[in-house]
BARO-11026 format. One record per residue (C-alpha): residue in three letters; x, y, z. Coordinates in steps of 0.1 Angstrom, whole numbers, plus 5000, padded with zeros to 4 digits. Layout:
ALAXYZ/...
END
This chain:
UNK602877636788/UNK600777386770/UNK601477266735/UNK599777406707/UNK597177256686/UNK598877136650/UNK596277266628/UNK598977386597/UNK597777546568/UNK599877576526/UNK598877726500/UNK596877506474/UNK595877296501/UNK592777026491/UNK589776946498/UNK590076706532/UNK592976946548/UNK590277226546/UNK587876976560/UNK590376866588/UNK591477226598/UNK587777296600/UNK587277016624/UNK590577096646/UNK589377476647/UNK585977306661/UNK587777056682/UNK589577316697/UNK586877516722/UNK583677406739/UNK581777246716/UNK578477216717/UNK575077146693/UNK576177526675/UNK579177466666/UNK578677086653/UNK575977236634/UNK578377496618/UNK580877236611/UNK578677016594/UNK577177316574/UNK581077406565/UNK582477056556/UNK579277036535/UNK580477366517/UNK584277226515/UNK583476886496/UNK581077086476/UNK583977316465/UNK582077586479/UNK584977766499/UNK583377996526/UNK586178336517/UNK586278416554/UNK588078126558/UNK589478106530/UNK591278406539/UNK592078306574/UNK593577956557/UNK595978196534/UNK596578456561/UNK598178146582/UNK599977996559/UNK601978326546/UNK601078616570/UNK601878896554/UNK602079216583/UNK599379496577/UNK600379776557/UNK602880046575/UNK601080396578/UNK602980686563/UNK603680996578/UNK600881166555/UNK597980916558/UNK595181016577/UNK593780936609/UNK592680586606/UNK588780466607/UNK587280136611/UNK585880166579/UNK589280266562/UNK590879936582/UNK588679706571/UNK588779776533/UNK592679716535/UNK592679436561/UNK589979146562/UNK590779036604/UNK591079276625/UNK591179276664/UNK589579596679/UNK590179686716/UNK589779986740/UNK586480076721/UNK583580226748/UNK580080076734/UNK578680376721/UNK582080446698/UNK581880106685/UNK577580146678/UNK578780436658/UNK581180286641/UNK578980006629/UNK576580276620/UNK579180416596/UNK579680106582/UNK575880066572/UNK575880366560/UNK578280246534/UNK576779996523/UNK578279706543/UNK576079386555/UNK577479336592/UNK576879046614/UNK576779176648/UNK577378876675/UNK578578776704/UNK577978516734/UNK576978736762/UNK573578836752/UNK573479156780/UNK576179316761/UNK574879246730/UNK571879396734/UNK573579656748/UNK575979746718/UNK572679716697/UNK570579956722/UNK573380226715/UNK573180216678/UNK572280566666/UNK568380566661/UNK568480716630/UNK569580336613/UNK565980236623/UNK564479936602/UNK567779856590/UNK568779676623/UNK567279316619/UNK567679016639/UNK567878786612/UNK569378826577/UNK567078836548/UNK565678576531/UNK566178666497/UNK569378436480/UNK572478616478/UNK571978676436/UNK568778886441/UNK570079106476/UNK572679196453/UNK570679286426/UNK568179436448/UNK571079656460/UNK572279746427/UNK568579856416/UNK567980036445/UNK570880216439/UNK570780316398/UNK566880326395/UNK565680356430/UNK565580716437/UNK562680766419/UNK560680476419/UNK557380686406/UNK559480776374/UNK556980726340/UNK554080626360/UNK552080876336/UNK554080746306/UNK553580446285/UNK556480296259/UNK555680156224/UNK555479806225/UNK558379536211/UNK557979586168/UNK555179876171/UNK558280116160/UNK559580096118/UNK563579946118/UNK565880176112/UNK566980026085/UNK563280136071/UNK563480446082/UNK566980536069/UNK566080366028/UNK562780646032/UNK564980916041/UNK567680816017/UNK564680865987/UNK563081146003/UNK565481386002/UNK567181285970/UNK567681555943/UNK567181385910/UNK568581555882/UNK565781765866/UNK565281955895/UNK566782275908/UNK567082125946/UNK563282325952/UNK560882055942/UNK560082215909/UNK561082095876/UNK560281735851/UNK561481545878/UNK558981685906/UNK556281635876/UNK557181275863/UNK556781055887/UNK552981155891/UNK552481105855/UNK554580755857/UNK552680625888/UNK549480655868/UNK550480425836/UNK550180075831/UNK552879825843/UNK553479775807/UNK553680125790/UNK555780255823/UNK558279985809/UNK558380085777/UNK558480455785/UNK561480345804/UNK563380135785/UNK563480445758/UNK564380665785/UNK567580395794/UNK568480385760/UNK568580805758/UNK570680835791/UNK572980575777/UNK573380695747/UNK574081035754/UNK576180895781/UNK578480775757/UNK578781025734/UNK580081215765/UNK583581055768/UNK583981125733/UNK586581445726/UNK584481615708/UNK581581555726/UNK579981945725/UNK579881935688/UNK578581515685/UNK575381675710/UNK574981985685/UNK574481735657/UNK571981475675/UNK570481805688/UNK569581945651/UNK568581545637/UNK565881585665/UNK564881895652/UNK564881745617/UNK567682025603/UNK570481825578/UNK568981515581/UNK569581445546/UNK572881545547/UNK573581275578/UNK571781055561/UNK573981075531/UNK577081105547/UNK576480775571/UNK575880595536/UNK579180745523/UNK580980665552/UNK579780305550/UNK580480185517/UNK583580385516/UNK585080165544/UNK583779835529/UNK585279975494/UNK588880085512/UNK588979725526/UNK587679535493/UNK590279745468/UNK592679715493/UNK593779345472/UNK594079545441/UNK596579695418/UNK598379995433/UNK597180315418/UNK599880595413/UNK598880935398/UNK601081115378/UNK599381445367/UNK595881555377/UNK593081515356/UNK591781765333/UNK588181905341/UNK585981565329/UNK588681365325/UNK586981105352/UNK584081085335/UNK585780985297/UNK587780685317/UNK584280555330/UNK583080585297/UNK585880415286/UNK585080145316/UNK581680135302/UNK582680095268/UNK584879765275/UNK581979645300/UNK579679645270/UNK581779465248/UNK583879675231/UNK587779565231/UNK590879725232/UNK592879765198/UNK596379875182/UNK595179995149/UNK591480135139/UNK591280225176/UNK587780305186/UNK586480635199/UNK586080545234/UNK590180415233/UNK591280725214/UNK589180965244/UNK590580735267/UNK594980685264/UNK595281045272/UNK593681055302/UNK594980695314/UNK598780815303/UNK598580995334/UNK598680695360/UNK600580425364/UNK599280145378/UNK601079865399/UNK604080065387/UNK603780045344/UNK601380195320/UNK597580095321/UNK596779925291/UNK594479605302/UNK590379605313/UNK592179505345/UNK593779845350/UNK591180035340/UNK588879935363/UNK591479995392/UNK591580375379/UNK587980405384/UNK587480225420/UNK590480505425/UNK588780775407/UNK585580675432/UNK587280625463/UNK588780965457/UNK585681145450/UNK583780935478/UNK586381085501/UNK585981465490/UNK582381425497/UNK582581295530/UNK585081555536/UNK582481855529/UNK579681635546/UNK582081635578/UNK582881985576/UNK578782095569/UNK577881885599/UNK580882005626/UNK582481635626/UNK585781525622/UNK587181475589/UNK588381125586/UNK592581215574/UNK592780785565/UNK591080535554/UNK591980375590/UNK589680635605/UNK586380545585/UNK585380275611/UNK585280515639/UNK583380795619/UNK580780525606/UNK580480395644/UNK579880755656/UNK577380825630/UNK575780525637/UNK575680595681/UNK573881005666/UNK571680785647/UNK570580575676/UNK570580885701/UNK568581095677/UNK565780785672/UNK566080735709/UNK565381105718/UNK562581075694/UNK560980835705/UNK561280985742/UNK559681355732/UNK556881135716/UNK555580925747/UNK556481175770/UNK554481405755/UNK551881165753/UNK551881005787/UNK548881185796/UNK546281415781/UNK547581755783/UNK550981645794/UNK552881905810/UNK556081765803/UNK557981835768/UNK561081765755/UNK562382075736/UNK566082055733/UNK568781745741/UNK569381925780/UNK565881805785/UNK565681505771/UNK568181395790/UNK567181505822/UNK563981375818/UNK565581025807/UNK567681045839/UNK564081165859/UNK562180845845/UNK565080595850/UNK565680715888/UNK561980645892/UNK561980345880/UNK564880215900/UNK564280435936/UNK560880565935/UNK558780845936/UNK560681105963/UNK556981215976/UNK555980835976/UNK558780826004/UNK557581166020/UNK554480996026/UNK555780666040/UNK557480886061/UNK554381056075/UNK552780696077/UNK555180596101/UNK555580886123/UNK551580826128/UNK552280456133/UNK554480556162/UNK551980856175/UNK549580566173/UNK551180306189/UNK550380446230/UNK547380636243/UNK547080986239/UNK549081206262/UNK550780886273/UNK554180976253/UNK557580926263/UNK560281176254/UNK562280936238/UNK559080796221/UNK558781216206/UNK562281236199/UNK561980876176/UNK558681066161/UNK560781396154/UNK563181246135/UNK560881016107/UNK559381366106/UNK562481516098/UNK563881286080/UNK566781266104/UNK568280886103/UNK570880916127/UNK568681096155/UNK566080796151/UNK568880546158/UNK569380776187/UNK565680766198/UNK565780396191/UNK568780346215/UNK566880566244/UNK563980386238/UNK565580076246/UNK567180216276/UNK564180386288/UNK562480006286/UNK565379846305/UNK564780156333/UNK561280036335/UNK562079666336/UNK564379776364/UNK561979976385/UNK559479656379/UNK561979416392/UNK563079676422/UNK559179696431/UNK559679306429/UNK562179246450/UNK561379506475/UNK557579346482/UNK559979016486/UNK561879126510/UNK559179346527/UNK557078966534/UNK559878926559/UNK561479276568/UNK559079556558/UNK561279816582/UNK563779706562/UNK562379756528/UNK561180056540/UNK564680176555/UNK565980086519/UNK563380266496/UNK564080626518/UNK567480576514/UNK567280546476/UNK564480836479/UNK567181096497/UNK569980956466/UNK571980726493/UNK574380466477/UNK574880226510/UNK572379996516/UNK573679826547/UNK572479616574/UNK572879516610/UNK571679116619/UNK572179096654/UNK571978746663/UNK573578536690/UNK576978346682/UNK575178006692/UNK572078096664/UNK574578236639/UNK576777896643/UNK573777676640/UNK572477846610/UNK575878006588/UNK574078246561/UNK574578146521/UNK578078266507/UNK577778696499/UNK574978766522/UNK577378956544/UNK580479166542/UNK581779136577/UNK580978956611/UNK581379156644/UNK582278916671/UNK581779136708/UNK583678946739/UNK586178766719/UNK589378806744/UNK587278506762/UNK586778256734/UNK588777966717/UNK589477886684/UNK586377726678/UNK585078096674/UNK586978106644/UNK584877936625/UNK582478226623/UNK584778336596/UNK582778126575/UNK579778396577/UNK581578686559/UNK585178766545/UNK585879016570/UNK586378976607/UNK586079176636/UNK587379056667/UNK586279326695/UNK588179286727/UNK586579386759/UNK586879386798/UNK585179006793/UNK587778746814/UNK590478606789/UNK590378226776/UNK592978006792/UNK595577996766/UNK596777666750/UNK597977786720/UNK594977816701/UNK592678086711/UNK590478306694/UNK593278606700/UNK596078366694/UNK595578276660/UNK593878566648/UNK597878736659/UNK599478436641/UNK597978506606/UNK599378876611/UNK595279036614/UNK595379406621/UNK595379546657/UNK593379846667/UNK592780056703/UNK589780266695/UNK588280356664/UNK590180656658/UNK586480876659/UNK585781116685/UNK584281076714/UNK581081256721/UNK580581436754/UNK579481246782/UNK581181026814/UNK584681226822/UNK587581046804/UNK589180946843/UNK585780756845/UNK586680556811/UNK590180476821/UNK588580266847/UNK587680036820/UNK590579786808/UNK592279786777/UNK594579656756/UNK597679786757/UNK599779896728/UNK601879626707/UNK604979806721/UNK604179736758/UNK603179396763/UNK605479086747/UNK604178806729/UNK602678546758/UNK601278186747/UNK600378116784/UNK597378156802/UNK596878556812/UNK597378686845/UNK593178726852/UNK594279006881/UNK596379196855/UNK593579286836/UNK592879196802/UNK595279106777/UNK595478996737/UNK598978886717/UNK600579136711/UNK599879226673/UNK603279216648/UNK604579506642/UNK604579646609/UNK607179896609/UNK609679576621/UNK609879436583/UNK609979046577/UNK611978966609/UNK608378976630/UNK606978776610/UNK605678436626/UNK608678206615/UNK607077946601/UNK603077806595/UNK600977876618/UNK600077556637/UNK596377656635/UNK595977556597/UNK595577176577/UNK598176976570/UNK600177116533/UNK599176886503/UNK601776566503/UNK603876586476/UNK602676436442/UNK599176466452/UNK597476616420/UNK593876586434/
END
């Protein structure tokens, strides 16, 4: 038994180990101008940190093979295809040619990219004569020359957009900014279908009728007809947090309507000097009445007041008229506690007299008029503020009934009660600060005949009608919607242009291909697969570009070294397919060898049926390899005359213990300790 090659492989192994296990793999066979060309193209790849996954995968599998997964009793019967998902080497015996053609074929028609090689050329041809016929264009001898970024994208078109290519031929989108923003769209609906007070939700009503009397005036009488209309909805507005709110509207009401003005008018001067007067006595004298006043009385004290102001003065003997009227009436008060007897006094018992008869009056003023009746002289403020705020309303309302009734000749607007002056206040402000609802209508229209306009006649897309729909219903949210297809429907197209692209690309090189790929995508297929068949020597001397393919098929590989191992490069996924071809001397490092030592998957048959043909006794002629249980693990040279044989693969169902029991010798050295590059 020879020794084997020490080719060990560890996990986070660097750069030059990956380049020296490449070179022992390549060391390790025949050589030749192939395989020097593939390991220069690999060590390239490796101090590029461009990791080929196929060996990558082999590298890992070595250094911690890991046995395949253990079938269950319930798992079906196994397929290629199902193999190779779970395991990426594989080693396939006992397969006749035409099982394995149709295996491949089901492959392809999943959508895998196989590399079909192998050295002897007559059985290679022979493997691709028996693929089914119906894979046609998509059997190439040479991969396609598109880089691996646009084959995949090719693939992915093909398969979302590619079933019907013709789509929207007759149909033309609305160009990038030809369609309103929803954000225009959504402001015009927003003032369109606004119900402005003043209307009854029909159109009808001042506010329908405004804003086409408005739209027609000056820039400066529109301001001033709204600026009175501000001051009439904010006026009233206040009045209505007041309690008595109902009976403050009944009075401005009746000042509009010119009914006890004078009254109003009397009582806001009452109210006003009686609170200046309440606050300037307030310093005085205390007034304290004893006994009411006889009918007159008042009036002989203020003659009494007027006497003294003329001149007259006060006396204790020969007491003049005035004084005599006077002492009776005045014995009745006392003021700041003792009897009244100086100008001083006097005069405090008229303001008091006043104040008094001031607040009687404003009482029966109150009551004619429905307002509250001030019960302090605390409360005179508020009632002269709320007289004041009718005032203003009432001027205010005025002034509205006035220009609206003159905004135009013949006006059809009036102002005949409060309700309406204040909805047409609250009409004239909204204009001013949205706009005329049928000014947005119209916008409205203007757009959807924008977006008619913006493509040919009869050239309409359905999302295009859907975007026009909704300005014309004034429906936001299904714009947005329309919007959003409409992008999508450009991104289809975009995708069907760079499909036709990519396909006239690829069809410069492979037009059976292209063609192969558009029926599939015609019929609804999702597997665009492949089948390169080209020799192992072309295929080592020119690897293809990382994710061109997703496994390598390698026929005849019981006779072939390690060196053959370095097709793993060309895919992640290896299959090793064993055959009646004479096995390679064994020193430790064949093809078979190490493919058993990083734990790949071992198959007899594809587990498909057989279709009729040569009688079974005729196919058990050919050699195979025997299952793992009958033939023990050998690292010598095989017995040529015993027919051919592989390692036997581990078996799964044996746990850890048949494991290989330590690093596979095939692999680069493990990273020295310390190392951090």
């Amino acid at each position: 038994m020879s020794e084997m090659l020490d080719v060990r492989v560890s996990e986070g192994t660097d750069t030059e180990a990956l380049v020296a296990f490449v070179e022992r793999l390549a060391g390790s066979g025949r050589g030749g101008p192939a395989v020097r060309a593939a390991t220069t193209r690999i060590v390239g790849d490796l101090r590029a940190e461009r990791v080929p996954a196929g060996l990558r995968i082999l590298s890992a599998s070595l250094n911690s093979p890991v046995p395949p997964r253990p079938r269950s009793a319930g798992d079906e019967t196994e397929t290629l295809a199902g193999v190779l998902g779970d395991e990426p080497l594989v080693v396939l015996s006992d397969t006749g040619t035409d099982e394995l053609a149709r295996a491949l074929a089901e492959l392809a028609d999943q959508g895998m990219r196989i590399l079909l090689t192998g050295a002897d050329a007559e059985r290679l041809g022979a493997v691709r004569a028996a693929l089914p016929a119906a894979l046609g264009g998509r059997i190439v001898d040479r991969l396609p020359g598109l880089s691996s970024i646009d084959l995949r994208r090719l693939r992915r078109l093909l398969a979302t957009v590619g079933r019907d290519r013709s789509a929207r031929a007759d149909q033309e989108l609305p160009p990038e900014g030809a369609l309103p923003s929803h954000a225009e769209v959504a402001a015009c609906c927003r003032r369109a279908d606004r119900v402005v007070d003043g209307t009854d939700g029909d159109g009808s009503g001042e506010a329908r009728v405004l804003p086409g009397l408005l739209r027609d005036l000056d820039a400066e009488r529109r301001a001033a007809v709204t600026q009175v209309a501000r001051c009439v909805v904010g006026s009233l507005g206040s009045l209505a947090g007041e309690p008595d709110a109902d009976r403050l509207r009944d009075v401005v009401g009746r000042l509009v309507h010119g009914g006890l003005r004078s009254e109003f008018e009397s009582l806001q001067g009452l109210a006003a000097r009686q609170r200046d007067d309440r606050v300037r006595f307030a310093a005085g004298p205390p007034v304290q009445v004893l006994e009411p006043l006889p009918e007159g009385g008042d009036d002989v004290i203020r003659y009494y007041l007027d006497y003294l102001d003329g001149g007259g003065r006060i006396r204790s003997y020969f007491r003049p008229q005035p004084q005599r009227d006077a002492e009776p009436m005045l014995e009745r008060f006392r003021v700041a506690g003792g009897e009244p007897y100086t100008y001083d006094h006097v005069a405090a018992i008229v303001n008091h007299l006043d104040l008094a008869r001031r607040d009687d009056e404003i009482a029966r003023l109150c009551a004619l008029l429905g307002l509250p009746i001030p019960r302090s002289a605390d409360e005179l403020p508020e009632l002269t503020d709320t007289l004041d705020r009718i005032a203003a309303t009432a001027r205010s309302v005025g002034a509205l009934r006035h220009d609206v009734l003159f905004l135009q000749q013949n006006s059809p607007v009036s102002v005949p009660d409060l309700d309406t002056a204040e909805r047409v206040g609250r009409a004239i402000v909204d204009y001013d600060e949205h706009g005329d609802p049928a000014e947005a209508v119209d916008e409205l229209e203007r757009f959807a005949q924008a977006c008619e306009g913006s493509v040919p006649f009869g050239a309409m897309a359905p999302e295009h009608a859907a975007a026009v729909a909704a300005v014309r219903a004034h429906d936001p949210d299904a714009y947005a919607e329309a919007l959003g297809e409409i992008g999508r429907a450009r991104r289809e197209v975009a995708d069907r242009h760079e499909l036709d692209t990519l396909l006239g690309e690829l069809a410069g090189t492979h037009r059976d291909l292209a063609l192969a790929w558009a029926a599939q995508a015609a019929r609804g297929a999702r597997g665009f697969g492949l089948i390169a068949v080209p020799s192992t020597d072309d295929l080592l001397a020119a690897l293809p570009p990382a994710d061109s393919t997703d496994v390598v098929v390698v026929l005849g590989t019981g006779s072939m070294q390690a060196d053959g191992l370095l097709l793993t490069a060309a895919a992640p996924r290896m299959l090793a397919v064993v055959g009646d071809e004479p096995r390679a001397e064994s020193s430790g490092t064949t093809l078979l060898e190490v493919l058993n030592q990083a734990s790949a998957r071992f198959l007899r048959g594809t587990g498909m049926a057989e279709p009729a043909g040569p009688d079974p006794d005729e196919r058990a002629a050919v050699p195979a390899v025997p299952p793992a249980s009958s033939v023990p693990e050998q690292s010598g040279p095989a017995d040529e005359r015993s027919g051919p044989e592989v390692p036997a693969p581990r078996s799964a169902s044996a746990g850890h213990d048949q494991r290989p029991s330590a690093p596979s010798a095939m692999a680069p050295a493990a990273r020295p300790a310390g190392d951090e590059r």
